[in-house]
N, C-alpha and C positions, 0 to 999 in steps of 0.2 A: 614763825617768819619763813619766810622763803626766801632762796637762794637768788641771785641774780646769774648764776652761772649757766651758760647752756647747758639742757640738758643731753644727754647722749642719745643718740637712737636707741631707741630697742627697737629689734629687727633681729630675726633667729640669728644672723653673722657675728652679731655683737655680744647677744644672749651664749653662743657656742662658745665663741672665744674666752670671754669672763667665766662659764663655767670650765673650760680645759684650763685654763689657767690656775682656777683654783683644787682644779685636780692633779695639775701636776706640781704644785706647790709654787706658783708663783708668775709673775712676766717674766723675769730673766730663764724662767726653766723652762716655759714655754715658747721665750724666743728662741732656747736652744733648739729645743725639743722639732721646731717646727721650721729651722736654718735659714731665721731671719735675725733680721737688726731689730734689736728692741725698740730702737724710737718707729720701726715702722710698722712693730704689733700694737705702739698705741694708738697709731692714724687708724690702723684696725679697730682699736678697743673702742676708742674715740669717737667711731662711727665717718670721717672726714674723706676715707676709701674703703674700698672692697679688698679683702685678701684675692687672689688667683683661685679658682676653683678646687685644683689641689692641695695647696693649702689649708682651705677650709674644711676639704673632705679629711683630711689627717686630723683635725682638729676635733671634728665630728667621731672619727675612730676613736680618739683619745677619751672622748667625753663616756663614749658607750664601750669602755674597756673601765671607767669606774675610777674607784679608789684603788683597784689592784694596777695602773697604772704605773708604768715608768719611767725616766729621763731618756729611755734609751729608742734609738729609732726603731720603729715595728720591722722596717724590712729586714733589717737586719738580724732580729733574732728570730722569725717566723719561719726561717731557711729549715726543712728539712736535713735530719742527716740521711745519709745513706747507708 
């Protein structure tokens, strides 16, 4: 049987998202991860808007850094020391 439920776009924004999510262990780690409100990474997830450009580029970093991924913001630890 099939669902009566819409289904979600697939569209790479949504495909990115549900993968960094599941790379960084979750929505709420992701919503951390990415300094949003999580009801408004599901209108993301959901397909119902668009992230900001930056946004989704962070998310894309995230997806292409893997499973060595972490909670922690990129800019912050990629600071050379001196």
């Amino acid at each position: 049987m099939h669902s009566m439920q819409a289904a979600v776009p697939d569209n790479s924004v949504t495909r990115t998202l549900a993968l960094a999510s599941r790379t960084i262990g979750g929505h709420d780690r992701l919503a951390e991860y990415l300094g949003v409100a999580q009801a408004l990474l599901e209108e993301w997830l959901d397909g119902r808007c668009e992230p900001p450009t930056a946004i989704y580029m962070r998310a894309l970093d995230l997806v292409a850094r893997g499973p060595f991924a972490t909670p922690h913001r990129g800019r912050d630890h990629a600071k050379k020391k001196s």
